[in-house]
TIBAGU-246220 format. One record per residue: residue number from 0; residue in one letter; x, y, z of N, C-alpha, C, O, CB in turn. Coordinates in pm, whole numbers, plus 32768, in hexadecimal, padded with zeros to 4 digits. Glycine has a CB too. Layout:
<pts>
   k r  nxx  nyy  nzz caxx cayy cazz  cxx  cyy  czz  oxx  oyy  ozz cbxx cbyy cbzz
 NUM a    X    Y    Z    X    Y    Z    X    Y    Z    X    Y    Z    X    Y    Z
...
</pts>
This chain:
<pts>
   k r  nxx  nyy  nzz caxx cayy cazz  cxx  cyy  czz  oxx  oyy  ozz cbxx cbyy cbzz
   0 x 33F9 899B 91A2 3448 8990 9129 3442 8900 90F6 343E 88AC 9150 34DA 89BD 9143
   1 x 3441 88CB 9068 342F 8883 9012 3497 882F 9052 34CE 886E 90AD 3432 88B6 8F8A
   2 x 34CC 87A2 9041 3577 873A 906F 35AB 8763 8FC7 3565 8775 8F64 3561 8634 909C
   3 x 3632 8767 8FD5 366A 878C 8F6C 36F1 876C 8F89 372A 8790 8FF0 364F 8810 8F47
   4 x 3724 8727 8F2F 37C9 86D9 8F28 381A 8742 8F81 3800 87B9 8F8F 381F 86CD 8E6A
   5 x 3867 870A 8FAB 38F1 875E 8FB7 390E 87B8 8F62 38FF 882D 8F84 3960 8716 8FB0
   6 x 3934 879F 8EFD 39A0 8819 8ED0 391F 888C 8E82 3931 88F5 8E45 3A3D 87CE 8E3D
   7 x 38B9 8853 8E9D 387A 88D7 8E59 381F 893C 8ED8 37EB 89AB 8ED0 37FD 8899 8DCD
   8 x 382D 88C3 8F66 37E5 892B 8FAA 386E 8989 9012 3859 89D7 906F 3758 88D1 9013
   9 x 38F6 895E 8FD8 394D 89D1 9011 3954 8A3D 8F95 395B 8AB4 8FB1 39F2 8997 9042
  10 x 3953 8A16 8F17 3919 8A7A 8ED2 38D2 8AE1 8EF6 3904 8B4F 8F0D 38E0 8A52 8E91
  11 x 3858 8AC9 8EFD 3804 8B2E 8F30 3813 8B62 8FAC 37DE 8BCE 8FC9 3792 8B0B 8F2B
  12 x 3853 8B24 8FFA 3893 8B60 908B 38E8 8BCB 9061 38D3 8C3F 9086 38F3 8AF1 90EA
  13 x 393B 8BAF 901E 39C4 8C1A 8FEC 3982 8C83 8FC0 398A 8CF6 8FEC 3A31 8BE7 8F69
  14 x 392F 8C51 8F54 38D6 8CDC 8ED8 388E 8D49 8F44 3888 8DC3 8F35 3824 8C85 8E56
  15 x 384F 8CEF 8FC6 3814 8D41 9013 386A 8D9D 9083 3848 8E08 90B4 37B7 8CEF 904B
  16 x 38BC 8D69 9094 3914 8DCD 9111 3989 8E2B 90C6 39E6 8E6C 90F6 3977 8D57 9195
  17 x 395E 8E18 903C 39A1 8E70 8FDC 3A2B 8E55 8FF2 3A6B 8EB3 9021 3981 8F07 8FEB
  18 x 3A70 8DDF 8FDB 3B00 8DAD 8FE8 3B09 8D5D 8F6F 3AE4 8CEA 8F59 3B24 8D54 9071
  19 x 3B58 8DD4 8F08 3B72 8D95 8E6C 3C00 8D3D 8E85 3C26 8CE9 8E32 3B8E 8E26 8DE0
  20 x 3C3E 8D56 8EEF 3CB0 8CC9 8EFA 3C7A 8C4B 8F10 3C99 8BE4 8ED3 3D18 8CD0 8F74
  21 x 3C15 8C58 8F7E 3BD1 8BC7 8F85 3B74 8B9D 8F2E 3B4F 8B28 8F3A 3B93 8BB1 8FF5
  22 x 3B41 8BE5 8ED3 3AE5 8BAD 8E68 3B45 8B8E 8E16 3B23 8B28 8DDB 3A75 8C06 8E26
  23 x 3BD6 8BBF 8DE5 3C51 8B81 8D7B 3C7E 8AF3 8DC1 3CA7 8A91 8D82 3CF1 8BF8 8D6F
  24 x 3C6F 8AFA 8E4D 3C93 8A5A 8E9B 3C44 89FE 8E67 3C6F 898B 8E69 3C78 8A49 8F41
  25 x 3BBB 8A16 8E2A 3B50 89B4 8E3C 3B74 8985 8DA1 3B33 8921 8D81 3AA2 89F3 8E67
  26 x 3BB6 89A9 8D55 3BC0 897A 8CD2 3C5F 8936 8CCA 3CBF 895C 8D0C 3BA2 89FC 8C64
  27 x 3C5B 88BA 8C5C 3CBD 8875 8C57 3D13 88E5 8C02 3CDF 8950 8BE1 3CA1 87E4 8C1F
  28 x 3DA3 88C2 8BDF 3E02 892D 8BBB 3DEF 895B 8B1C 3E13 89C7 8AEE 3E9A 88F5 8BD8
  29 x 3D8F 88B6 8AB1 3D8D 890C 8A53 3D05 892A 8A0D 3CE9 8913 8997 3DE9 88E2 8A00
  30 x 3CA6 896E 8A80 3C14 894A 8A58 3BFA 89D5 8A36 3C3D 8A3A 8A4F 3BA9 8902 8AD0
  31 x 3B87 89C7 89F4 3B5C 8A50 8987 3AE2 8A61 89D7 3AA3 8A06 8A0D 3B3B 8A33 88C2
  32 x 3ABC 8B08 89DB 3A2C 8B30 8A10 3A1C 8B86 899E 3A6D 8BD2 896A 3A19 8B7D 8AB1
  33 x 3992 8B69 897D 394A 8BC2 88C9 38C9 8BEE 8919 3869 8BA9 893A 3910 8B33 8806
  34 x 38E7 8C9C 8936 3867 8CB2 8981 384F 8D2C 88F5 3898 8D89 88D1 3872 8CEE 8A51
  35 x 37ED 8D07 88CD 379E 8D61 8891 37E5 8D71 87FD 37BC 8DC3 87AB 3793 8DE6 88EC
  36 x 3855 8D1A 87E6 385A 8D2A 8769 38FC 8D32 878B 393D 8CE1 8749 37FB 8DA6 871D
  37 x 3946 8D81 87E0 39C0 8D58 8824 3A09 8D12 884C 39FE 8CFC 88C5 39CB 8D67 8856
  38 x 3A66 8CD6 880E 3AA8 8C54 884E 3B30 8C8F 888B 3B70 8CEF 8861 3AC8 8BCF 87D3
  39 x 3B4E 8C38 88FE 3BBD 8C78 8968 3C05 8BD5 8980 3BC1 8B76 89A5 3B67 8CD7 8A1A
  40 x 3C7D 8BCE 896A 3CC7 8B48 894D 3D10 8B48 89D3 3D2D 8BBB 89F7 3D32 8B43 88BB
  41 x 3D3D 8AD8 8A36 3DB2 8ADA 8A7B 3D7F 8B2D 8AE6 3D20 8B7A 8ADF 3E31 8B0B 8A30
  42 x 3DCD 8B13 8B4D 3DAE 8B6C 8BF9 3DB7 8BF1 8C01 3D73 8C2E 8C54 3E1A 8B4C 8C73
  43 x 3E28 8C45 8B91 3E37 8CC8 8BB0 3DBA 8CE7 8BA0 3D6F 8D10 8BF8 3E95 8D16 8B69
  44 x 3D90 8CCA 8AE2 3D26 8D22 8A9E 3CB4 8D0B 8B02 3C86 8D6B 8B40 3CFD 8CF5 89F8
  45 x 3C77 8C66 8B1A 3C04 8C97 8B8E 3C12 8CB6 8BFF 3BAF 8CC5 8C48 3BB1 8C4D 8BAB
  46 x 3CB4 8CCD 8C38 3C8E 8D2A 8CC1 3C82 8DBD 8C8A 3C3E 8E00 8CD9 3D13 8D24 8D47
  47 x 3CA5 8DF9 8C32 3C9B 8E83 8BE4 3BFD 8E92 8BD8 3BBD 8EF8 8BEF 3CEE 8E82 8B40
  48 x 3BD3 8E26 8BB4 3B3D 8E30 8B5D 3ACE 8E3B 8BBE 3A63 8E78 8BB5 3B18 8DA3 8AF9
  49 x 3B0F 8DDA 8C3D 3A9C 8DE7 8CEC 3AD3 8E72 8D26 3A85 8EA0 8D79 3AC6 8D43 8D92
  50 x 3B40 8EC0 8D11 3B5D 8F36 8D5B 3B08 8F93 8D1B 3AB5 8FDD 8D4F 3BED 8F60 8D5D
  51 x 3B31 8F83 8C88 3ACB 9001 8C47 3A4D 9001 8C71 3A13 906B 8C8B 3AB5 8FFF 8BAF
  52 x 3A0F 8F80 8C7F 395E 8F6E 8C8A 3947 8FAE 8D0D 38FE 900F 8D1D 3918 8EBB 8C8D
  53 x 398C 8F70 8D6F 398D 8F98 8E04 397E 904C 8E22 3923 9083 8E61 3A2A 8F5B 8E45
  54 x 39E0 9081 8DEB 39C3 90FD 8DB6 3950 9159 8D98 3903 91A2 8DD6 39EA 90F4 8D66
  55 x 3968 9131 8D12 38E6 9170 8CD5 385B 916D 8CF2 3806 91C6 8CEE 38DF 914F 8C6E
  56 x 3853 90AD 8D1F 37CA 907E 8D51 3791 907F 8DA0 3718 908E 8DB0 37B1 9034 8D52
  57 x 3827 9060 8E19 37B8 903B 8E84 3775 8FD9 8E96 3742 8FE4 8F06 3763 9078 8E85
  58 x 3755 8F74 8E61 36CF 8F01 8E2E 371A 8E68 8EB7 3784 8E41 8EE7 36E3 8EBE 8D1E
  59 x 3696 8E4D 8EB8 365E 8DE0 8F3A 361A 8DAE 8EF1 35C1 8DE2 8EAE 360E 8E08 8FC5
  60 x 364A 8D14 8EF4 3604 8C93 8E9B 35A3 8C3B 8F13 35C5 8C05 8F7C 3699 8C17 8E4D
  61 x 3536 8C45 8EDD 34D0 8BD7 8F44 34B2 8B6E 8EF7 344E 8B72 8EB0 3436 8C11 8F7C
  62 x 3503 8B01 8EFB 34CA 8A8F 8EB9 3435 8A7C 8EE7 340C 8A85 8F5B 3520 8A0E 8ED7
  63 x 33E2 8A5C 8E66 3363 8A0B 8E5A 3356 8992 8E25 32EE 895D 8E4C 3311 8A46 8E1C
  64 x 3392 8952 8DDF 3379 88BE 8D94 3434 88A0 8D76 349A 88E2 8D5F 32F8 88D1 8CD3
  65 x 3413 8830 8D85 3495 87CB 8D1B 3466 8754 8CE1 342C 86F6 8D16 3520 8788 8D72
  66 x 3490 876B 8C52 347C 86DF 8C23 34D3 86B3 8BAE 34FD 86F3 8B4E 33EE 86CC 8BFB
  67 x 34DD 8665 8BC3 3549 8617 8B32 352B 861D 8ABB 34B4 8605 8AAA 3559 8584 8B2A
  68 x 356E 8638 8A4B 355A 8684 89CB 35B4 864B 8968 3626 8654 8995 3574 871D 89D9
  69 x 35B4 8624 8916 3612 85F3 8899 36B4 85E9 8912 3703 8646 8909 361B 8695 87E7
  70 x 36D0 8583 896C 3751 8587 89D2 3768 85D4 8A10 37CB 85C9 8A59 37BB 8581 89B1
  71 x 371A 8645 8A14 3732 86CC 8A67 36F0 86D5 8AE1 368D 868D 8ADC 3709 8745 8A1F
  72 x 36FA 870F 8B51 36B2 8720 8BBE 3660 87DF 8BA1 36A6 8843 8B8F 3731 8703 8C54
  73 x 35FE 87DF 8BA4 35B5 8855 8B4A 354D 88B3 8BEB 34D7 88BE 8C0C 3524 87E9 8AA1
  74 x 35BB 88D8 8C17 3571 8958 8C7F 352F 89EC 8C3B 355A 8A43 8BEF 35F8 8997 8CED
  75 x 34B5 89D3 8C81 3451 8A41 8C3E 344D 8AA9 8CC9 340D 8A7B 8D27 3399 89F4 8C07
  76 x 347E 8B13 8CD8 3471 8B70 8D4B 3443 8BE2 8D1B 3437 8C0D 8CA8 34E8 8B8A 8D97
  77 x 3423 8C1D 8DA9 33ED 8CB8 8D9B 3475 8CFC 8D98 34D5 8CB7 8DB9 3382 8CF6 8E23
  78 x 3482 8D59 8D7F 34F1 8D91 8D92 34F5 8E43 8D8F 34E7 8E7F 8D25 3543 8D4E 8D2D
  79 x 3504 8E75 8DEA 3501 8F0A 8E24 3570 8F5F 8E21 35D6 8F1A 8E27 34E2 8F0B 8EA9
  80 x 3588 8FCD 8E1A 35D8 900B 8DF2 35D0 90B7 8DCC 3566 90F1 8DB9 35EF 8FBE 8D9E
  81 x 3627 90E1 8DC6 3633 9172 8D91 3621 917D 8CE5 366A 91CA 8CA7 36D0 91AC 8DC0
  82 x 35C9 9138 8CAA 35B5 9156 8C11 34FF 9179 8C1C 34B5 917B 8C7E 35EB 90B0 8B98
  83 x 34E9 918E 8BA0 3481 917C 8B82 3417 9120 8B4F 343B 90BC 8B11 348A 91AE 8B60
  84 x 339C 9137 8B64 3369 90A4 8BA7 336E 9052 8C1C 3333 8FE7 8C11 338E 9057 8B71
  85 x 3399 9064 8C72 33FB 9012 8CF7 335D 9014 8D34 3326 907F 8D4D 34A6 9080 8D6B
  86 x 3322 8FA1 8D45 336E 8F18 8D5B 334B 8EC2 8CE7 32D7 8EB4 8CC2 3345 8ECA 8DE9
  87 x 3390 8E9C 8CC1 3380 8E28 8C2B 339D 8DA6 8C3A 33C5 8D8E 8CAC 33E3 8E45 8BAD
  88 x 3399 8D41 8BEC 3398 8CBC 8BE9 3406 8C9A 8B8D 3406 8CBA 8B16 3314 8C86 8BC4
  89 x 3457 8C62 8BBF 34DF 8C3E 8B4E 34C6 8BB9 8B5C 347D 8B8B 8BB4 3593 8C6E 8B75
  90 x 3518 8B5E 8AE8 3520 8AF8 8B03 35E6 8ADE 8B0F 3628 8B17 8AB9 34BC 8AAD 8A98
  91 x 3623 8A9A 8B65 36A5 8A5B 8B68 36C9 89EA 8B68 36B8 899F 8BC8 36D8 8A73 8BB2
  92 x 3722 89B5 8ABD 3713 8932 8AB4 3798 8915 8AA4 37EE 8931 8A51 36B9 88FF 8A4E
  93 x 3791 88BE 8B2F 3827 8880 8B60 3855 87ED 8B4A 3835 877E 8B76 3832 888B 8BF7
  94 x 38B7 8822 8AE8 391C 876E 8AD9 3947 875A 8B39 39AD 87A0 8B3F 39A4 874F 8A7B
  95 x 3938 870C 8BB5 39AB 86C7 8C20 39E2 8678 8BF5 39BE 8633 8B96 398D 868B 8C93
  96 x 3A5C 866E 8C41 3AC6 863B 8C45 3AC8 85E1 8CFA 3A7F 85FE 8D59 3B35 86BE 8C1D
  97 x 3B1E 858B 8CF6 3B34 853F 8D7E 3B8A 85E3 8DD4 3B6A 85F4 8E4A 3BBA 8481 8D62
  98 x 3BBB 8617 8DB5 3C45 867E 8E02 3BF5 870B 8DC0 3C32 8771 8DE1 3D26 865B 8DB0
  99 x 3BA6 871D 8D88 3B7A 87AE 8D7F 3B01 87A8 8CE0 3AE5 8747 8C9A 3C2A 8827 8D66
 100 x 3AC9 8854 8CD6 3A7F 8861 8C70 3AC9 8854 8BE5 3B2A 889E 8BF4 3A3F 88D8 8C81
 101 x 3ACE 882B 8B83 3AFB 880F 8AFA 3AD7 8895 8AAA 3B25 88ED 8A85 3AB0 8785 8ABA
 102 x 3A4B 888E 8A9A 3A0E 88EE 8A7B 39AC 8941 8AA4 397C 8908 8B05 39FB 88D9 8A3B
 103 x 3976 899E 8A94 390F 8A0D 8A9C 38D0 8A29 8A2C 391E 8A30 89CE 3940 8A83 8AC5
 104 x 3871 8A39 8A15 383E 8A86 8992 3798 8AC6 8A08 374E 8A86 8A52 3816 89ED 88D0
 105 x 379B 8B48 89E8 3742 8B9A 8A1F 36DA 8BF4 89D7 36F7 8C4F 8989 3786 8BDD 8A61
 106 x 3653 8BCE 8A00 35F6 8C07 8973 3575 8C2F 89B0 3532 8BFC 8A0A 35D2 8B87 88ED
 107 x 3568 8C8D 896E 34CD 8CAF 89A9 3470 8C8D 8992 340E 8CB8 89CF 34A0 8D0A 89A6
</pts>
């Protein structure tokens, strides 16, 4: 596996053992995730928004690259799952913060 900050490689720890409480831990209290056109504000909406995915998806993130992007830290993974197409390449571009993720924005 790729070295990847703290708060984004318990991210993908959480996303992977399918624990939408600990992926809502990994974000500061008033940070926004815009996956696909969706924005989810505050801890409830993205622990709501990692339960639904967990759900429906199923999906296991394998980081392949990080690199820095207009201030952003810009993870490009495979990512597997119960949809169609599986396995695909997303990209996840994370605002850190010193105490947690700020933001998310998630794109294919």
């Amino acid at each position: 596996m790729i070295p990847l900050p703290s708060q984004i490689a318990t991210y993908v720890e959480a996303s992977n053992n399918q624990d939408p409480a600990g992926v809502a831990r990994c974000f500061v209290a008033d940070a926004i995730v815009d996956d696909d056109g969706t924005v989810k504000r505050g801890n409830a909406e993205i622990a709501a928004w990692a339960q639904h995915s967990a759900e429906r998806y199923r999906a296991t993130i394998d980081p392949q690259t990080l690199v820095d992007s207009d201030g952003l830290r810009v993870l490009r993974a495979s990512v597997s799952g119960n949809f169609p197409g599986s396995p695909t390449m997303l990209e996840f571009r994370f605002a850190l913060q010193p105490d947690g993720i700020g933001s998310l924005e998630v794109r294919a």
